[in-house]
C-alpha positions as CSV (number, residue, x, y, z in Angstrom):
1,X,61.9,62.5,99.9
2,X,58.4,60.8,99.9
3,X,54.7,61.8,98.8
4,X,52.0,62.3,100.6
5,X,49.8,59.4,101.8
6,X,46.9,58.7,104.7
7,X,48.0,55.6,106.9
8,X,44.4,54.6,108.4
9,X,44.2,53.1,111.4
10,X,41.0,51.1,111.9
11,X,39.3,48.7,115.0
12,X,37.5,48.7,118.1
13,X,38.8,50.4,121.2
14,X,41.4,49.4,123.0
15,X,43.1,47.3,119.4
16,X,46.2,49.5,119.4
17,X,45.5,52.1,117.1
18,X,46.9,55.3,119.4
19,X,49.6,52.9,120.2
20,X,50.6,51.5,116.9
21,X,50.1,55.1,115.2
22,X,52.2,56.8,117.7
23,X,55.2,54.5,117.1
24,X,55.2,54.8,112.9
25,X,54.6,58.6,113.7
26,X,57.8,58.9,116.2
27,X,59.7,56.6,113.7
28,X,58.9,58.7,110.4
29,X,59.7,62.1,112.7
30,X,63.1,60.7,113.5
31,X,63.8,59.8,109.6
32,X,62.7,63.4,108.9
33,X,59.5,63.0,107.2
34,X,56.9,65.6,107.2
35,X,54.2,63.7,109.0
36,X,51.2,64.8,111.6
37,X,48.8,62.1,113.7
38,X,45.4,62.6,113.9
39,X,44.0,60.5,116.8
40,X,40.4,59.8,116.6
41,X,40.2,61.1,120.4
42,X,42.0,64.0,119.9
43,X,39.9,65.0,116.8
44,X,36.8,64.5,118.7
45,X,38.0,66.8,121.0
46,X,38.7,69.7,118.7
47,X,37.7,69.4,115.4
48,X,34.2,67.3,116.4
49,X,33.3,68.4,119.2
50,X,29.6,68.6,120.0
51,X,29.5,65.1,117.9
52,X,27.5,62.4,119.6
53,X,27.9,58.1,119.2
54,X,24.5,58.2,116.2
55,X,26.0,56.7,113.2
56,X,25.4,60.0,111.4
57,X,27.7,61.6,113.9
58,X,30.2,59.0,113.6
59,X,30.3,59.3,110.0
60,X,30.8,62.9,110.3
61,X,33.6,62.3,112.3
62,X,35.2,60.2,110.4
63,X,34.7,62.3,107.1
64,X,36.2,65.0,109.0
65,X,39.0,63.0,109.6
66,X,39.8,62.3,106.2
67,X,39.3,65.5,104.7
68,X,41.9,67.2,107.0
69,X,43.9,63.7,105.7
70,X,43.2,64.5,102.0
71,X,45.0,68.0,102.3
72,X,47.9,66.8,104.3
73,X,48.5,64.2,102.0
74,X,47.5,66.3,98.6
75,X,50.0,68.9,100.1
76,X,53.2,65.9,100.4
77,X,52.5,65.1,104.2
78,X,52.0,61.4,105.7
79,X,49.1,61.7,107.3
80,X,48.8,58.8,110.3
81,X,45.0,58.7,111.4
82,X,43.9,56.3,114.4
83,X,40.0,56.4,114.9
84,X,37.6,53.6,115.2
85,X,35.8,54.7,111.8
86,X,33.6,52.0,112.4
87,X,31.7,51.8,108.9
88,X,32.6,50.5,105.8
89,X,30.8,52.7,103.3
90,X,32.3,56.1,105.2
91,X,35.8,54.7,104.7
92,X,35.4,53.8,101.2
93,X,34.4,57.3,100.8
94,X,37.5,58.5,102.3
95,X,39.5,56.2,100.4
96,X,38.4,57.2,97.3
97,X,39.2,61.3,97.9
98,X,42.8,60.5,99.1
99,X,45.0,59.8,96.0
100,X,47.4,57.1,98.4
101,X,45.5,55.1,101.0
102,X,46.8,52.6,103.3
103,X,44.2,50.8,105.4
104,X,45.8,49.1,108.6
105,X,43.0,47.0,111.0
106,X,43.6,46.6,113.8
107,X,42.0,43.1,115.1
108,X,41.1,42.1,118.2
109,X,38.5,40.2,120.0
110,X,35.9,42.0,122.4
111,X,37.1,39.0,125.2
112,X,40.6,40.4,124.6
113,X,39.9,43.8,124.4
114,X,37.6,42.8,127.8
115,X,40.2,41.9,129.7
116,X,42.9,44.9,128.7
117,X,40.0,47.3,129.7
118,X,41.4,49.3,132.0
119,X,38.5,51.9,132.3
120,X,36.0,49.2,132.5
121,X,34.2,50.3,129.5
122,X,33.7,47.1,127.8
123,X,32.5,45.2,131.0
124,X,30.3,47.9,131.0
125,X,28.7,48.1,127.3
126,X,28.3,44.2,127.5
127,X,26.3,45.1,130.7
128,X,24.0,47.1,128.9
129,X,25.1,50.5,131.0
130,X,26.7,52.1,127.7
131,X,24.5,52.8,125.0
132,X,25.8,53.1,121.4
133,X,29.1,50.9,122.5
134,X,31.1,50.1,119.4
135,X,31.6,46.3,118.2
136,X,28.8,45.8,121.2
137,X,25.7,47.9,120.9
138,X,26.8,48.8,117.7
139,X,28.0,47.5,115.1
140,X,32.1,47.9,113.4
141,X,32.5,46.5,109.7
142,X,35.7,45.4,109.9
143,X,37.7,46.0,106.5
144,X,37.7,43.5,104.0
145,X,40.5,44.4,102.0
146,X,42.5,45.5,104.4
147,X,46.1,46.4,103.0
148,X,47.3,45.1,106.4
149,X,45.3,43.0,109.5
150,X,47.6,43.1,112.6
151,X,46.2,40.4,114.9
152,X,46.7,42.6,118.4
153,X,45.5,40.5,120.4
154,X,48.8,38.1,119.6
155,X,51.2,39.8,117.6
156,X,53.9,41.9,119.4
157,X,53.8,45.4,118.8
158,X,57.5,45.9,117.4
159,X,56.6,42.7,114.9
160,X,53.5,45.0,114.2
161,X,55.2,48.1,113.6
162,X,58.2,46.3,111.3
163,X,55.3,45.1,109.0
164,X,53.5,48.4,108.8
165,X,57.0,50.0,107.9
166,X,57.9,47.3,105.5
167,X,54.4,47.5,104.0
168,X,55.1,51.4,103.2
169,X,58.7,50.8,101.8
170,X,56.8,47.8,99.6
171,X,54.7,49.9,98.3
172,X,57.3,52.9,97.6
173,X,55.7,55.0,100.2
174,X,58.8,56.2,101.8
175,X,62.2,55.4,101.2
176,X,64.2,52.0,100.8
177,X,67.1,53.3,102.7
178,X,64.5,54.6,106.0
């Protein structure tokens, strides 16, 4: 039916990773794929907990991340992740251990991701109350060889999630006829 694979979600908060990664994961569950989401917030929850914002924390985190990746996709599960992972070296790492990799950033700029900030957390970092604020107070290498940028900021997000699925029938991820 398909192989297993790790579909990374990358970008700052508030890009549309949960949101992006929840609609390939509902879409693959409905074509019957054996598939499992890890969100970065979720994982921090149970799987890093006790983890602080120290880039040695964060890289934790996201190594965690993709070994738990690694054996769903070395056992012939999709595995959909959706965390910030904001380094480039850590994700190179994980990209290396995981046989199929798809990188998908998400882009957006902070004056965007500003103004959809519902919690108020970006007003906030660029006011100096957060500490350790990603793509503020510290920094996010954004990918360079991404195998797909979605612009969130102006792309719709069924245009968004057509090219991600595309992009995995393209590459002969999952099926032609899904």
């Amino acid at each position: 039916m398909h192989k297993g694979f790790a579909l990374w979600f990358t970008g700052l908060s508030g890009s549309g990773k949960s949101t992006l990664s929840e609609r390939i994961h509902k879409r693959l569950v409905r074509a019957g794929a054996r598939v499992e989401l890890l969100d970065g917030d979720e994982v921090r929850t149970h799987l890093s907990k006790g983890l602080g914002f120290s880039k040695e924390d964060r890289d934790t985190n996201v190594r965690r991340i993709g070994f738990v990746a690694e054996l769903l996709a070395r056992n012939g599960v999709i595995a959909i992740t959706a965390a910030i992972s904001p380094y480039k070296e850590t994700r190179d790492i994980v990209r290396s251990r995981i046989g199929e990799f798809v990188e998908i950033f998400m882009d957006c700029p902070i004056s965007v991701l500003a103004e959809r900030d519902v919690k108020g957390l970006y007003k906030k970092a660029l006011a100096g109350e957060i500490p350790h604020f990603t793509g503020v107070s510290d920094p996010y290498e954004p990918p360079v060889n991404p195998e797909l940028r979605v612009d969130s900021s102006s792309e719709k997000i069924a245009v968004s999630e057509e090219r991600v699925w595309q992009l995995l029938k393209d590459r002969g991820l999952i099926p032609l006829s899904w």
